[in-house]
LOLONU-355998 format. One line per field, with one value per residue (C-alpha): y, x, z; residue number from 1. Coordinates in steps of 0.25 Angstrom, whole numbers, plus 5000, padded with zeros to 4 digits. Example, Ala and Ser with C-alpha at 12.3 -4.5 7.8 and 13.67 -1.06 7.14 Angstrom:
BEGIN
yy: [4982:4996]
xx: [5049:5055]
zz: [5031:5029]
pos: [1:2]
END
This chain:
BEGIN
yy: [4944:4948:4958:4949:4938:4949:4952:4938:4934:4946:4940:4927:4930:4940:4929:4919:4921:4924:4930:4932:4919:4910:4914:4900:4899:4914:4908:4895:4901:4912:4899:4893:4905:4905:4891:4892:4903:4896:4904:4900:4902:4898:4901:4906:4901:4912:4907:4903:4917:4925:4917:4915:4907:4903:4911:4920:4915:4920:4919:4922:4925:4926:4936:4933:4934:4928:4927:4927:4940:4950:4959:4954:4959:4956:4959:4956:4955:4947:4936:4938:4947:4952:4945:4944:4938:4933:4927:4937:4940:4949:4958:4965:4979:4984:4983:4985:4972:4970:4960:4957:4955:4960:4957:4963:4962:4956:4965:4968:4960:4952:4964:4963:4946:4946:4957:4951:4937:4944:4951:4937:4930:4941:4941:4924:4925:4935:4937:4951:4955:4955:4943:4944:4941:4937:4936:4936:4936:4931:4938:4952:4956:4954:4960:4958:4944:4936:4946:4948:4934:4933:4932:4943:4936:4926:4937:4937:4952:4964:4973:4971:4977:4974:4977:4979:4994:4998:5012:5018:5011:5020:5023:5017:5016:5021:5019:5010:5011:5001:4995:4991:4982:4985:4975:4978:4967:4974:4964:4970:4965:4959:4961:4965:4977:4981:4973:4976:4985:4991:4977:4978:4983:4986:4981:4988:5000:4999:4998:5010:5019:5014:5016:5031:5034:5031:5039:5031:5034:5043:5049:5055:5052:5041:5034:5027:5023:5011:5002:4992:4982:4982:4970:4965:4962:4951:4957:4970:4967:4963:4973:4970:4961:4963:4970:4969:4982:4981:4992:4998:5008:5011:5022:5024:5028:5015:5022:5029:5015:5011:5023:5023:5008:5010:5023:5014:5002:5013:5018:5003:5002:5015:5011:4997:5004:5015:5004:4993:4981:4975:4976:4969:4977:4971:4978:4973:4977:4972:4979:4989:5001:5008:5018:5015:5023:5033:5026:5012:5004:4996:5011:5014:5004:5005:5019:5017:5007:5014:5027:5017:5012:5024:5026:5038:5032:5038:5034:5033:5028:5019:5017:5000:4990:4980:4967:4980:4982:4967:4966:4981:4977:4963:4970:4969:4981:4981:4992:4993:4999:5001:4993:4999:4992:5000:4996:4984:4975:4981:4975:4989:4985:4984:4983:4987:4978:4993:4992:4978:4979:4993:4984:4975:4984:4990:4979:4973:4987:4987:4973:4980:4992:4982:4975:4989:4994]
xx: [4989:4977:4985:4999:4989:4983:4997:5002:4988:4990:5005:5002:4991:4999:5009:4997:4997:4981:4983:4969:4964:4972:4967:4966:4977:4973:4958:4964:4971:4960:4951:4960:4963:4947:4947:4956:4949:4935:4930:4920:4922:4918:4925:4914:4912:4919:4931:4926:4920:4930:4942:4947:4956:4946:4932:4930:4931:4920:4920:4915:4917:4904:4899:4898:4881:4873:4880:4867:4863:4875:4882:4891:4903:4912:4926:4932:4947:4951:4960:4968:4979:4984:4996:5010:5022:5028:5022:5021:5029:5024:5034:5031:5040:5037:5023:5021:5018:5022:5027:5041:5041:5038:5022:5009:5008:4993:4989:4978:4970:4975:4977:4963:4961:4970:4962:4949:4956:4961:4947:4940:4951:4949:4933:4932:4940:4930:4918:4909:4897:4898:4900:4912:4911:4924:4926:4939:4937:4944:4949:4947:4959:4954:4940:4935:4930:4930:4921:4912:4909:4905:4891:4889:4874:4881:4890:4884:4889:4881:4893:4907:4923:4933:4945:4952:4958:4975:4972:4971:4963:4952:4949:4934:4932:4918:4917:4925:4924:4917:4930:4928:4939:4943:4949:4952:4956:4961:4964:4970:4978:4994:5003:5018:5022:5034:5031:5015:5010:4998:4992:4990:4980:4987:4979:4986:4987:4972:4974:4984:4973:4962:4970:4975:4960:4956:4956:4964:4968:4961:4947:4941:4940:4933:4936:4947:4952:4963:4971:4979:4983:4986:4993:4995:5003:5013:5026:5031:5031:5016:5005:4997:4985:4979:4980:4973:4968:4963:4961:4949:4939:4935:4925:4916:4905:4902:4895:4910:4917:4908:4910:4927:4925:4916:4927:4939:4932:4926:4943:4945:4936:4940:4953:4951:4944:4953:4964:4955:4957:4947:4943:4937:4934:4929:4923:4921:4918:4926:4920:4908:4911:4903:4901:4897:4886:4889:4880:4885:4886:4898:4905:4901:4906:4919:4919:4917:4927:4937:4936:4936:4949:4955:4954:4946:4939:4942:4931:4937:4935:4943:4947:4948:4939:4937:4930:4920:4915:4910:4903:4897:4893:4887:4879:4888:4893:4906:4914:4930:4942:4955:4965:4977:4984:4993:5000:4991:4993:5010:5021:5022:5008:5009:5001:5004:5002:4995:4983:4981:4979:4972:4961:4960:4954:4946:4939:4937:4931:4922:4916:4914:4907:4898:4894:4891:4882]
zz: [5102:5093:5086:5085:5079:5069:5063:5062:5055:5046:5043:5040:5032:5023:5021:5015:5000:4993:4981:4975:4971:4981:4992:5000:5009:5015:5015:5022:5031:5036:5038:5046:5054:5058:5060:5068:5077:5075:5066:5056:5041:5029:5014:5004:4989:4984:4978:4964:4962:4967:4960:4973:4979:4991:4995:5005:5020:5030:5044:5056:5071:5079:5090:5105:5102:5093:5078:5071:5078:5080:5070:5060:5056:5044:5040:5025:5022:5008:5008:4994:4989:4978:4972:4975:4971:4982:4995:5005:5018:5030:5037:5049:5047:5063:5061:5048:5039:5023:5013:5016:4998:4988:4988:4995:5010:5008:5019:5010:5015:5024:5033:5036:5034:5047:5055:5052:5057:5069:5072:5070:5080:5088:5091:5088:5099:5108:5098:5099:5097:5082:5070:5063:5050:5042:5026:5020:5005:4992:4979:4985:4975:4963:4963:4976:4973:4985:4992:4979:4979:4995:4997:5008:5010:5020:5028:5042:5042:5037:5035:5036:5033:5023:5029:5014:5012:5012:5019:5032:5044:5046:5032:5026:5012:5012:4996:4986:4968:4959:4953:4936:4929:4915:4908:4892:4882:4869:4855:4845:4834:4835:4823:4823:4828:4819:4807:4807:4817:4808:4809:4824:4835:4846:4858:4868:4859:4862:4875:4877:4871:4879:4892:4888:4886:4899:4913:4923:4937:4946:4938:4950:4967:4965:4951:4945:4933:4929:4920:4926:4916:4901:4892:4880:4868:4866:4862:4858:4842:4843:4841:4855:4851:4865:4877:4892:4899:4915:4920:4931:4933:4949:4957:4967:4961:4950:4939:4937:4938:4928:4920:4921:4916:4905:4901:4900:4892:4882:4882:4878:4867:4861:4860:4854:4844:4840:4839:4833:4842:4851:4864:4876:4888:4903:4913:4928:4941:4950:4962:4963:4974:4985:4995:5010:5014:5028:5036:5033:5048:5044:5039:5054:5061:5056:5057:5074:5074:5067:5076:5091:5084:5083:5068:5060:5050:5036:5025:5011:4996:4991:4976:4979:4980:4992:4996:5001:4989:4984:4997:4996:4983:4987:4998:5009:5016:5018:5023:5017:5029:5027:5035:5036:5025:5013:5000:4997:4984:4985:4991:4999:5007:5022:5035:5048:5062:5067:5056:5056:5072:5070:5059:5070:5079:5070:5066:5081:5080:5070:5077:5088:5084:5075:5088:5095:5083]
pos: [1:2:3:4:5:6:7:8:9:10:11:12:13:14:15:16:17:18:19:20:21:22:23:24:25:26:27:28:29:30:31:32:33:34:35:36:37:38:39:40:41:42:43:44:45:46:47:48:49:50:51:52:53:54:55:56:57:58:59:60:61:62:63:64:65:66:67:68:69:70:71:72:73:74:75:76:77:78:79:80:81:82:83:84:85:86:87:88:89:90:91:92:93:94:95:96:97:98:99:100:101:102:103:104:105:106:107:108:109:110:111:112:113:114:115:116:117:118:119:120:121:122:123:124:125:126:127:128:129:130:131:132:133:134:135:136:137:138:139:140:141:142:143:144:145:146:147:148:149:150:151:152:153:154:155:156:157:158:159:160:161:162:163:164:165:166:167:168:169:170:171:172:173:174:175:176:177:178:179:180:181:182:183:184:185:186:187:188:189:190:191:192:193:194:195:196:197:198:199:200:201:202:203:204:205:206:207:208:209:210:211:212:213:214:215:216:217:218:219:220:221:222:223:224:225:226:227:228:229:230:231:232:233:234:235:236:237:238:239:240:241:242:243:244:245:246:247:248:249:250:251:252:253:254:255:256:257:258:259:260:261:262:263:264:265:266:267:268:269:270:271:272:273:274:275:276:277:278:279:280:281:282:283:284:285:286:287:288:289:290:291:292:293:294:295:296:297:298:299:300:301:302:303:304:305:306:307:308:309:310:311:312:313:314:315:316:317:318:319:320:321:322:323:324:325:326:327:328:329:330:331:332:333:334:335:336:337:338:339:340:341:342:343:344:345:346:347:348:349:350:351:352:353:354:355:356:357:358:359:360:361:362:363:364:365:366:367:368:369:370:371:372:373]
END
């Protein structure tokens, strides 16, 4: 019953549109699901700053002992997906869940929404030794803002797990990059291309040379290097007045994030020189990376939990950020696993019944191995 319930939570929950920055509904439907069990909540202030479409929902199911003495647990999915076209319709292909369109699945991350749901059903209904704390967060999408703009001082849990990676179950990302966003705004000069084209400045001329200065792609194992987005102009007989640049620069060590940054901005104003237009560069960091230390407890924990299911524990890196590293950098420590999802953000991405049951376990797991340290 708990794991046909699990599915059909994950299913309907899929179907509810949260594109980031309209997540009410999902919020809406998530507080009525713990109302429904009797399970206390409250939605945070965050909306405003995280240009979200509701705050962040925390909740909690209390132990069988006294609350304000037991261990305390929490959990973090996110609530919002990136966008898609069409509204989404869940086909169950013997087992295997995936959009029946032409649009994400939105298992990433309401895979893990409907697992902690279940889990908090699950011990609302039998409660352990230990709290479980429940927060589901906002605009994780677009910069992780729901969970940058939780206030961790009123969490009941000392450390928790963001159930938010598209790998393997088993695999621990034990270190995550600082992630810096480029964005270029070249202004050059317009005039007609085939009756005056000496009275122009190209800005995307500009732009073009910036980029091929630049090293993209892979720089070494632990740094990246990216432009995503360019665009400008207004039609083909018009030397480009202007043109928009994003692009992004991630590590693991910071220093070299900052550094990558710091290369492609010097790439931008190079370039505006040489072509004499102007230019405008940002640079922001949208989330700061980490490395968990070896004797972390929650890094145990899950450790423990992961081999009584069954499961090696695989500790990686991981080039992507997660709700993991707002709250790492707010002070909270928050511990990343893979959940067993694939192909997020495409129409190709997919779940299986087996993981989501398999996650299910584990986190009971990870409860119960809390309440025995």
């Amino acid at each position: 019953m708990s794991e046909e319930r699990l599915l059909e939570r994950f299913v309907r929950l899929c179907e509810i549109p949260s594109v980031t920055g309209n997540e009410r509904a999902m919020t809406d439907a998530l507080a009525a699901e713990l109302t429904e069990l009797g399970i206390p909540f409250r939605e945070d202030d965050s909306a405003g700053p995280a240009r979200a479409g509701a705050g962040n929902l925390i909740a909690h199911v209390a132990p069988a002992g006294d609350p304000e003495v037991a261990e305390w647990v929490s959990f973090f999915a996110h609530v919002d997906t990136v966008p898609h076209d069409e509204p989404i319709v869940v086909t169950d292909d013997d087992g295997v869940f995936r959009s029946a369109g032409d649009t994400i699945l939105g298992a990433d991350n309401k895979a893990a929404v409907a697992v902690v749901m279940e889990l908090a059903a699950r011990l609302a209904a039998e409660p352990g030794e230990v709290g479980l704390e429940l927060v589901f967060t906002v605009a994780e999408e677009q910069g992780l803002r729901g969970a940058a703009a939780l206030d961790v001082e009123v969490l009941r849990s000392k450390f928790g797990y963001v159930l938010d990676h598209a790998t393997a179950i088993g695999e621990v990302i034990v270190a995550a990059p600082t992630y810096k966003k480029l964005i270029a705004e070249f202004r050059g000069v317009e005039s007609h291309a085939g009756m005056r084209p000496e009275d122009g400045r190209s800005a995307i001329g500009a732009a073009t040379a910036a980029i091929a200065t630049m090293d993209l792609g892979r720089l070494d194992a632990d740094t990246t290097a990216n432009i995503g987005v360019i665009d400008g102009g207004t039609a083909p007989n018009v030397v480009a007045g202007r043109c928009h640049v994003e692009g992004e620069a991630r590590a693991l060590d910071a220093g070299r994030a900052e550094a990558v940054a710091q290369s492609m901005v010097d790439a931008c104003s190079w370039a505006a020189g040489e072509a004499g237009v102007d230019v405008d560069v940002l640079v922001e960091t949208y989330f700061r990376g980490y490395r968990v230390k070896p004797s972390s407890r929650p890094l145990a924990i899950a450790r423990a939990a992961l081999e009584t299911c069954g499961v090696e524990p695989v500790e990686i890196t991981t080039g992507g950020g997660s709700d993991a590293n707002a709250l790492r950098s707010a002070g909270f420590e928050a511990l990343l696993l893979a959940n067993g999802t694939w192909a997020n953000h495409t129409s190709d991405e997919w779940v299986s019944a087996e993981a989501l049951v398999q996650m299910l376990d584990i986190c009971a797991e990870i409860v119960a191995e809390a309440g025995r340290g």
